[in-house]
Backbone atoms as SQL, in Angstrom:
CREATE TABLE atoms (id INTEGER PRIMARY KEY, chain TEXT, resi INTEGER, resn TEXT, atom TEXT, x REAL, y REAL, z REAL);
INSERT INTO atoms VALUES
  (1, 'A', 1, 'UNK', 'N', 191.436, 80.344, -43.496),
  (2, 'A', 1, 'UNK', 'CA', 191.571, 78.953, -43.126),
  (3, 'A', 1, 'UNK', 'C', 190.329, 78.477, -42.391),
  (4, 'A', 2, 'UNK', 'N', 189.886, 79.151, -41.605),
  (5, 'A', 2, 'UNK', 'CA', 188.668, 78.763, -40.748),
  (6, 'A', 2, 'UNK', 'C', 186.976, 78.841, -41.610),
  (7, 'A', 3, 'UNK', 'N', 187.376, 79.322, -42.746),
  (8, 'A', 3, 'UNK', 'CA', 186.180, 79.667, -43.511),
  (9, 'A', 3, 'UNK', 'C', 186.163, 78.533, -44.154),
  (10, 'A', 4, 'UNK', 'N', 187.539, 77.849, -44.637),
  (11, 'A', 4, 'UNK', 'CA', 187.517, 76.859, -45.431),
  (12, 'A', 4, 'UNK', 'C', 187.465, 75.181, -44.256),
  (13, 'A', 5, 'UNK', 'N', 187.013, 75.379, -43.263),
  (14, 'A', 5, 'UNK', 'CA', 187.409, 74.500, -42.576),
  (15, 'A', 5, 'UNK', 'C', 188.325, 74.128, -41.963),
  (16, 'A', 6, 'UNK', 'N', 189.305, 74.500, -42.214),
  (17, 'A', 6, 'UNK', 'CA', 190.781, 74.242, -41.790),
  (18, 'A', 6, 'UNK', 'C', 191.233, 73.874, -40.757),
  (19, 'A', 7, 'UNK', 'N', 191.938, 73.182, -40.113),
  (20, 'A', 7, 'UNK', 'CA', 192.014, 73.357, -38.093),
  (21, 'A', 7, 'UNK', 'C', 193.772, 74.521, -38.116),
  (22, 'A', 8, 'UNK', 'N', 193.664, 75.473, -37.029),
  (23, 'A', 8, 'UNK', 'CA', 194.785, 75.782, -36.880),
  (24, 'A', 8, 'UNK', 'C', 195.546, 75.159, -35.655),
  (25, 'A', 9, 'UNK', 'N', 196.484, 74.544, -35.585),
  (26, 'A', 9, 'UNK', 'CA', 196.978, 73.929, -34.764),
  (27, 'A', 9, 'UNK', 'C', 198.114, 74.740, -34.621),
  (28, 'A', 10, 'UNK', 'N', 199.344, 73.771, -33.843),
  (29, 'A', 10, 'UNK', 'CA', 200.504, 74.466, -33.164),
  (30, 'A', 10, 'UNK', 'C', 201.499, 74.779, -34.273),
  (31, 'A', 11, 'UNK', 'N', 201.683, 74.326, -35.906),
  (32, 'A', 11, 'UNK', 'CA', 202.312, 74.365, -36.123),
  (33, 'A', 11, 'UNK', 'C', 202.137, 75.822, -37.628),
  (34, 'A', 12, 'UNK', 'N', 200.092, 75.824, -37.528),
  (35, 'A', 12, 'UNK', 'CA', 199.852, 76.968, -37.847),
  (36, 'A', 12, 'UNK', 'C', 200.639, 78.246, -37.275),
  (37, 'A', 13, 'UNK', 'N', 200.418, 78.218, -35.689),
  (38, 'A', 13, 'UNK', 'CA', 200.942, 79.238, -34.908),
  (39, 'A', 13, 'UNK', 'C', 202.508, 79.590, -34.699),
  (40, 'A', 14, 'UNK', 'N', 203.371, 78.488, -35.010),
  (41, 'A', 14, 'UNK', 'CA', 204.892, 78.648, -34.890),
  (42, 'A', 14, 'UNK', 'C', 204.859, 79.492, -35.870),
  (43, 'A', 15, 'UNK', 'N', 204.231, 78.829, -37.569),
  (44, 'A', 15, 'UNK', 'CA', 204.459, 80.007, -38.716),
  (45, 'A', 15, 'UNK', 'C', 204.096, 80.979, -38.957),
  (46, 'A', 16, 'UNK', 'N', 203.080, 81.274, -37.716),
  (47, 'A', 16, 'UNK', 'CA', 202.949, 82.722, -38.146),
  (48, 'A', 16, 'UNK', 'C', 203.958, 83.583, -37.319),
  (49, 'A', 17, 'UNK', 'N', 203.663, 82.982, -36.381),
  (50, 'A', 17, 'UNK', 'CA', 205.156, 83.718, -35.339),
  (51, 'A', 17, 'UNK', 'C', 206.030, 83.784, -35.896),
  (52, 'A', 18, 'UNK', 'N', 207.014, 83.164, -36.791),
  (53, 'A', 18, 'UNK', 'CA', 208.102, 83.008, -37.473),
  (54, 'A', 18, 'UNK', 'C', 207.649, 84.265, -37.984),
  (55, 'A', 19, 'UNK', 'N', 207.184, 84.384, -39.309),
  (56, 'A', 19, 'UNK', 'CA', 206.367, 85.105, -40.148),
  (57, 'A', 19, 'UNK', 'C', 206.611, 86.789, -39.499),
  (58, 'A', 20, 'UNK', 'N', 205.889, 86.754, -38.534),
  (59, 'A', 20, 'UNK', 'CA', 205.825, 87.971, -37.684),
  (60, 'A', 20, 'UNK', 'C', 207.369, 88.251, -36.926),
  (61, 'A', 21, 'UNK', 'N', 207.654, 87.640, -36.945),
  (62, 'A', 21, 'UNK', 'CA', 209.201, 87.978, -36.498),
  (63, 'A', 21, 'UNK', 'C', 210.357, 88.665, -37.321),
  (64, 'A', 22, 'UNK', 'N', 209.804, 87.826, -38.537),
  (65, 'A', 22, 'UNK', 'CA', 210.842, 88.466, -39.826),
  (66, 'A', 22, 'UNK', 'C', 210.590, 89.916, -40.437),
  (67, 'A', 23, 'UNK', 'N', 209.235, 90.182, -40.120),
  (68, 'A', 23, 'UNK', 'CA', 208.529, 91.644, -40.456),
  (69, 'A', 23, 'UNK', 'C', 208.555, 92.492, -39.537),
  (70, 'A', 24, 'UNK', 'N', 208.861, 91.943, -38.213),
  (71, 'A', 24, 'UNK', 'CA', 209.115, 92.645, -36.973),
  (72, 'A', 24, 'UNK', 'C', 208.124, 93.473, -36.392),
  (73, 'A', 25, 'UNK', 'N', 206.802, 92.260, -36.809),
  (74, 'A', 25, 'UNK', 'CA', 205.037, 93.088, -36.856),
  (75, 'A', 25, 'UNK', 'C', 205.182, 92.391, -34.812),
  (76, 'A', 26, 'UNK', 'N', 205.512, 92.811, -33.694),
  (77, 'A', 26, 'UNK', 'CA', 205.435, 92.476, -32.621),
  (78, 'A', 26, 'UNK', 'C', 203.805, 92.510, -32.555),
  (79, 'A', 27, 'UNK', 'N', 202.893, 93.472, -32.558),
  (80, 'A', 27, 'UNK', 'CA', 201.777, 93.966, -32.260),
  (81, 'A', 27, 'UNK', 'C', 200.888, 92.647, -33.084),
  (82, 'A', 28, 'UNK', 'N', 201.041, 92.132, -34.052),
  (83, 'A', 28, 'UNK', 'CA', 200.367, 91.133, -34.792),
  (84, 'A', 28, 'UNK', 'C', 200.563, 89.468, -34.239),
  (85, 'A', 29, 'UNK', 'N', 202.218, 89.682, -33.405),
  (86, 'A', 29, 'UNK', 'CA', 202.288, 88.311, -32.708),
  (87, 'A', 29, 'UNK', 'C', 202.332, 88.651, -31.583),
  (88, 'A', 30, 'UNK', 'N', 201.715, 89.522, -30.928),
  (89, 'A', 30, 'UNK', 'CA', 201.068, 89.486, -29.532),
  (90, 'A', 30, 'UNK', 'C', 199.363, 88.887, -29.557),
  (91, 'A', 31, 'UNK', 'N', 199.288, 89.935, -30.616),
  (92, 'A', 31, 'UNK', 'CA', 197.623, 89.183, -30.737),
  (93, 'A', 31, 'UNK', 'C', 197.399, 87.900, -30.792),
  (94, 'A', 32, 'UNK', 'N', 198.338, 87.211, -31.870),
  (95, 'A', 32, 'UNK', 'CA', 197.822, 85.625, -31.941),
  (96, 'A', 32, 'UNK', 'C', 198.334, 85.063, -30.530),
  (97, 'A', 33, 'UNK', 'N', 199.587, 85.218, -29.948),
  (98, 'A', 33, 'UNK', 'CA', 199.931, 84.757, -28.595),
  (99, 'A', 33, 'UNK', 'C', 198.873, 84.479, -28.118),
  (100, 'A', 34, 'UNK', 'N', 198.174, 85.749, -27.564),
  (101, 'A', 34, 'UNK', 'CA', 197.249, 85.483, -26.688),
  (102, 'A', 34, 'UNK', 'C', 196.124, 85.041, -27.052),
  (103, 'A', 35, 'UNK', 'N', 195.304, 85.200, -28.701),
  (104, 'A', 35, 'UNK', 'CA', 194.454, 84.330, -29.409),
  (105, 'A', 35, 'UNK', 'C', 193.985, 83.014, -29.076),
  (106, 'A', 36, 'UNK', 'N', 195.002, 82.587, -29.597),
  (107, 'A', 36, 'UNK', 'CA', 195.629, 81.062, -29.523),
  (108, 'A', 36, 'UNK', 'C', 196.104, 80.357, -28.342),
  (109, 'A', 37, 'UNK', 'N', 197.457, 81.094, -27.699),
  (110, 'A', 37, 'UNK', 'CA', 198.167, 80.229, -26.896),
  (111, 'A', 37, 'UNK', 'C', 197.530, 80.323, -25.343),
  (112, 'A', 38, 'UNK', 'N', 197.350, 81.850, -25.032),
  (113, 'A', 38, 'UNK', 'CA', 196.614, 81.881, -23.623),
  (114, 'A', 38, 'UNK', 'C', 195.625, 82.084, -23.440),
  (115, 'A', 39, 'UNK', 'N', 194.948, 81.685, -24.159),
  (116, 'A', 39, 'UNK', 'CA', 193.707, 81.673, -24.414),
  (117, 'A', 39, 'UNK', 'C', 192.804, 80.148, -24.252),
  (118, 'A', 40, 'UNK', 'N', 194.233, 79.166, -24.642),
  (119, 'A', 40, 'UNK', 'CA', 194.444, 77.592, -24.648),
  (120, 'A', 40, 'UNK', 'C', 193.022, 76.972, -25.604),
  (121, 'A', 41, 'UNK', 'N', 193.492, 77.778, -26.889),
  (122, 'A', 41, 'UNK', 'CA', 192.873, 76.869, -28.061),
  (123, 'A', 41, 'UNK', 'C', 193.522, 76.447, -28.268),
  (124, 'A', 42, 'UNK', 'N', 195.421, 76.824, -28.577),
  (125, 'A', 42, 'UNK', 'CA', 196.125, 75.935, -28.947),
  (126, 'A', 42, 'UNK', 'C', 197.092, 75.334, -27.642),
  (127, 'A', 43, 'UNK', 'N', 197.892, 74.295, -27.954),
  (128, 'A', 43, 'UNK', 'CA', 198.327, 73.475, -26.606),
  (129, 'A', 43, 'UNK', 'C', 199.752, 74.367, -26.891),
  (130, 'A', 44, 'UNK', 'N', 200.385, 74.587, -25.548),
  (131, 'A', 44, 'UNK', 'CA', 201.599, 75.163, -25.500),
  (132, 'A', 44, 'UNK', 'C', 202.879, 74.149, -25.518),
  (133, 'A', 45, 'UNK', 'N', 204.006, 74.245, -26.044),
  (134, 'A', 45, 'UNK', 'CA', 204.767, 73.545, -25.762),
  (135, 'A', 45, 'UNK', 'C', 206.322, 74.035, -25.842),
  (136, 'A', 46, 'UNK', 'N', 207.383, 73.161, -25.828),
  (137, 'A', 46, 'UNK', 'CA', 208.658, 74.221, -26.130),
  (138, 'A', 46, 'UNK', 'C', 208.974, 74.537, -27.179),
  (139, 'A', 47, 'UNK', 'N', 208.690, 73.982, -28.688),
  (140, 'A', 47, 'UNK', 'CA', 209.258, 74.789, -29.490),
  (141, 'A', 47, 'UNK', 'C', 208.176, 75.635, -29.540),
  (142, 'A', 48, 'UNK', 'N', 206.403, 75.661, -29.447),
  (143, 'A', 48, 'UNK', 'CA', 206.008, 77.188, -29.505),
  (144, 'A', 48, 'UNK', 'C', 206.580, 77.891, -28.594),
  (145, 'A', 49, 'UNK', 'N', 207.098, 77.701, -27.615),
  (146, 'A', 49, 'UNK', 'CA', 207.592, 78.211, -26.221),
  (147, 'A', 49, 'UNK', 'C', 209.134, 79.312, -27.528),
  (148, 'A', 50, 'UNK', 'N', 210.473, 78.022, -28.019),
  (149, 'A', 50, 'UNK', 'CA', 211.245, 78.641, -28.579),
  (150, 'A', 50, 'UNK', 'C', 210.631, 79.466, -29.504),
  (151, 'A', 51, 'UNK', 'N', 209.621, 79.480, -30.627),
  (152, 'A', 51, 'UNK', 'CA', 209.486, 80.204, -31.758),
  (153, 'A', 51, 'UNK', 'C', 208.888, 81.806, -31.122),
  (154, 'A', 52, 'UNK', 'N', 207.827, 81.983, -29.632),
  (155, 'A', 52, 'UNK', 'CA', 207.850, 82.769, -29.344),
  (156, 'A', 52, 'UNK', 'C', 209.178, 83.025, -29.221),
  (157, 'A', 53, 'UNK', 'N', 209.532, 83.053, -28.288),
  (158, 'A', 53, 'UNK', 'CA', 211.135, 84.030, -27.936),
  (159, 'A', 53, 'UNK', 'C', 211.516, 84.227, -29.062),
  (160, 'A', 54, 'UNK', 'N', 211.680, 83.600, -30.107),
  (161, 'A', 54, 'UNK', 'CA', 212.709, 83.970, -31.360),
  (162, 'A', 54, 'UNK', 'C', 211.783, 85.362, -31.771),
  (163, 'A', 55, 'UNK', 'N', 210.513, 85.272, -31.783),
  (164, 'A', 55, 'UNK', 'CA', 209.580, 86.004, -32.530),
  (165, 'A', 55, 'UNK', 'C', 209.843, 88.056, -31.732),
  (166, 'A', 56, 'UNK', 'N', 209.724, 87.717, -30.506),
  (167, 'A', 56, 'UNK', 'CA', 209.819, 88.593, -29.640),
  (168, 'A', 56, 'UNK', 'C', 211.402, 89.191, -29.435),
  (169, 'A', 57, 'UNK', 'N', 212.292, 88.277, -29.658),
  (170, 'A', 57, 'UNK', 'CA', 213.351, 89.000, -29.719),
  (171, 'A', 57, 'UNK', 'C', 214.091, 89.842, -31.084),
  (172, 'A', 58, 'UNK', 'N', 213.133, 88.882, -32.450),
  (173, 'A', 58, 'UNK', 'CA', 213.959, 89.770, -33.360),
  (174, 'A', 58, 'UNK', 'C', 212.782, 90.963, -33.811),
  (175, 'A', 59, 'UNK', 'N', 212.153, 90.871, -32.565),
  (176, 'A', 59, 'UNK', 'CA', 211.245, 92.151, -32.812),
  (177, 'A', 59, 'UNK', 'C', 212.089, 93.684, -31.629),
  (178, 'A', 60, 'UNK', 'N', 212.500, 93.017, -30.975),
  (179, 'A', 60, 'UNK', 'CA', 213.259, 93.733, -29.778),
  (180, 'A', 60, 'UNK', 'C', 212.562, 93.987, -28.701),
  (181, 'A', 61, 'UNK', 'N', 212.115, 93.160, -28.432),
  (182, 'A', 61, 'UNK', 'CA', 211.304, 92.616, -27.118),
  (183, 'A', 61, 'UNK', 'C', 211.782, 92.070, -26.309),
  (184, 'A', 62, 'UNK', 'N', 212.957, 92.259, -25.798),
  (185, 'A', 62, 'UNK', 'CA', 213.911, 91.369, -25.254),
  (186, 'A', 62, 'UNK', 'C', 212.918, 90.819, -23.923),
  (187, 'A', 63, 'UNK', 'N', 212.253, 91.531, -23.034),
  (188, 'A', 63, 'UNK', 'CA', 211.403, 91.201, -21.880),
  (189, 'A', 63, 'UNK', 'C', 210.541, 90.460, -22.231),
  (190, 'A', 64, 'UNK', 'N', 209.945, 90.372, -23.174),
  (191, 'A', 64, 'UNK', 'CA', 208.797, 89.372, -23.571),
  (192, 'A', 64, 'UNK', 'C', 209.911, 88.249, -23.953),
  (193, 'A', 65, 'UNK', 'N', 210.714, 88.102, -24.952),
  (194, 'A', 65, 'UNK', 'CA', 211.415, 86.918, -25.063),
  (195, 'A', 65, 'UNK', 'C', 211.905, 86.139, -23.913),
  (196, 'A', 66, 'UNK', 'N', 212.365, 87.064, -23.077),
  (197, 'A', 66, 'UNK', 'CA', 213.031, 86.008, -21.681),
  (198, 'A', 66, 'UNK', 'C', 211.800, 85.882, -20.729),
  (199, 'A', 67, 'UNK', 'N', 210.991, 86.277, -20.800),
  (200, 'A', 67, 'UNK', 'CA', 209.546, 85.831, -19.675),
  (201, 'A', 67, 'UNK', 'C', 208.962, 84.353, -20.868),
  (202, 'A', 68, 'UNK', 'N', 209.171, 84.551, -22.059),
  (203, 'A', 68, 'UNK', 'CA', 208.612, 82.722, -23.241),
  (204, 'A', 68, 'UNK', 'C', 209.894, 82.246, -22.118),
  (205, 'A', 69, 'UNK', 'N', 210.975, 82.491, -22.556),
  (206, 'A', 69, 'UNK', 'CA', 212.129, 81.518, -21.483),
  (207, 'A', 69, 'UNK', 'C', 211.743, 81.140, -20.430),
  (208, 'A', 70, 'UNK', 'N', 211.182, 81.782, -19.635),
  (209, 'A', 70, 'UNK', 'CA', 211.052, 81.928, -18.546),
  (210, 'A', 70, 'UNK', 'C', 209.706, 80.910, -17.761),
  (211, 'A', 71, 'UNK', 'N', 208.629, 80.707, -19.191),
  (212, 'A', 71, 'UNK', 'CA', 207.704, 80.398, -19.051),
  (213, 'A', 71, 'UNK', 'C', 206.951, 78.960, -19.361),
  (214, 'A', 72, 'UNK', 'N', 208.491, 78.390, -19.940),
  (215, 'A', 72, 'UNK', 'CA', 208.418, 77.070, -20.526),
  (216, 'A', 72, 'UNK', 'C', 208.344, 76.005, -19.397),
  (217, 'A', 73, 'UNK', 'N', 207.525, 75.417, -18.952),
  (218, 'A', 73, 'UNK', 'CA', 207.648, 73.606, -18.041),
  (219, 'A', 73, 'UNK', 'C', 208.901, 73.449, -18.647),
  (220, 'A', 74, 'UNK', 'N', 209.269, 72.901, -19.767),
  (221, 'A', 74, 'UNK', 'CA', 210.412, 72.264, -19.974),
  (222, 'A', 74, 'UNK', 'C', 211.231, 72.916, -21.045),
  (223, 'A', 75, 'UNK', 'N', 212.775, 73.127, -20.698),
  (224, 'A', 75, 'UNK', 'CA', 213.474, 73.413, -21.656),
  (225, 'A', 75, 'UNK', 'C', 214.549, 72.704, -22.431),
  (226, 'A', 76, 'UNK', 'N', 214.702, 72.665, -23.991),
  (227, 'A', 76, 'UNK', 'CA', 215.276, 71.947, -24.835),
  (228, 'A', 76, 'UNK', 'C', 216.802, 72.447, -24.853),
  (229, 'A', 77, 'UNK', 'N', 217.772, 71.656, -25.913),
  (230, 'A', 77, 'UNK', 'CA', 219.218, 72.457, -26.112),
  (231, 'A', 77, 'UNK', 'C', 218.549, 74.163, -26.760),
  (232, 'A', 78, 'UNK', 'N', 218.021, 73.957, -27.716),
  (233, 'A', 78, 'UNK', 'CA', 217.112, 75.235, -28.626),
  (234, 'A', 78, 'UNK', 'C', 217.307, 76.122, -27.817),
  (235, 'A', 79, 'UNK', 'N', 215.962, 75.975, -26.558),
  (236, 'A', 79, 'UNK', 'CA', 215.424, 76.922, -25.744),
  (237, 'A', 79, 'UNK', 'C', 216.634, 77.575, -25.141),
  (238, 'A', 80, 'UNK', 'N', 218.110, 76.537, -24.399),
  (239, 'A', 80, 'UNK', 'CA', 219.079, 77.003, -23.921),
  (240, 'A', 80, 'UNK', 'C', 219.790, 77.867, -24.932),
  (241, 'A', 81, 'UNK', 'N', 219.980, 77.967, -25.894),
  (242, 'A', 81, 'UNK', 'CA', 220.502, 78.522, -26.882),
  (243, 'A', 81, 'UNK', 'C', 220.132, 80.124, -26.646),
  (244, 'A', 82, 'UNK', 'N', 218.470, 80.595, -26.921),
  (245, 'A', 82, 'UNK', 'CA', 218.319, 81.458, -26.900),
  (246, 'A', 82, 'UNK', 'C', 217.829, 82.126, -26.160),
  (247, 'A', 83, 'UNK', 'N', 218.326, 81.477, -24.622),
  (248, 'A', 83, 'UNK', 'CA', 218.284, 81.962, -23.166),
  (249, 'A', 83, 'UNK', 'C', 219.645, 82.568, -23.354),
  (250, 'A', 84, 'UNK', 'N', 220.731, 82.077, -24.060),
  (251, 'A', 84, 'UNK', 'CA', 221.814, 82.816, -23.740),
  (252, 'A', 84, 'UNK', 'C', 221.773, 84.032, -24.595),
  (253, 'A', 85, 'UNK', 'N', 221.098, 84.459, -25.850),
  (254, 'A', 85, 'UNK', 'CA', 220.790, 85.726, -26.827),
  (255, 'A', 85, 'UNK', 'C', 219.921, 86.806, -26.192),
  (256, 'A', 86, 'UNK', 'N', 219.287, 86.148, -25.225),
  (257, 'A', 86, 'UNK', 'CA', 218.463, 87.338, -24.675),
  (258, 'A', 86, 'UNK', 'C', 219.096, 87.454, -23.290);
């Protein structure tokens, strides 16, 4: 994407997280986490906030999922949802 010009934005990063969640590659969405999100190329917000946790928990990361909970300014119905799964 970056070769071709591309911009990766926030909604690049939800899908790969998604992505990485379903393969249960944790080690591949730690990297972009911190790539991207704390790194603050990309802007943080709550659903990247929810798609981490989702990402981290169906990896079995339960501690990393509830510290995204944990780590959100603001939380949605979503976010409450899967404050109560972890």
């Amino acid at each position: 994407m970056k070769n071709e010009g591309l911009e990766i934005d926030e909604v690049t990063i939800a899908t790969i997280h998604k992505a990485a969640g379903m393969v249960g590659n944790v080690l591949f969405g730690r990297w972009i986490h911190g790539f991207y999100l704390e790194s603050g190329r990309v802007e943080w917000d709550v659903y990247l906030g929810s798609v981490l946790g989702d990402m981290y928990a169906k990896c079995h990361s339960c501690d990393d999922a509830k510290k995204m909970f944990q780590q959100m300014p603001f939380r949605d119905v979503v976010a409450w949802l899967y404050e109560d799964i972890i």
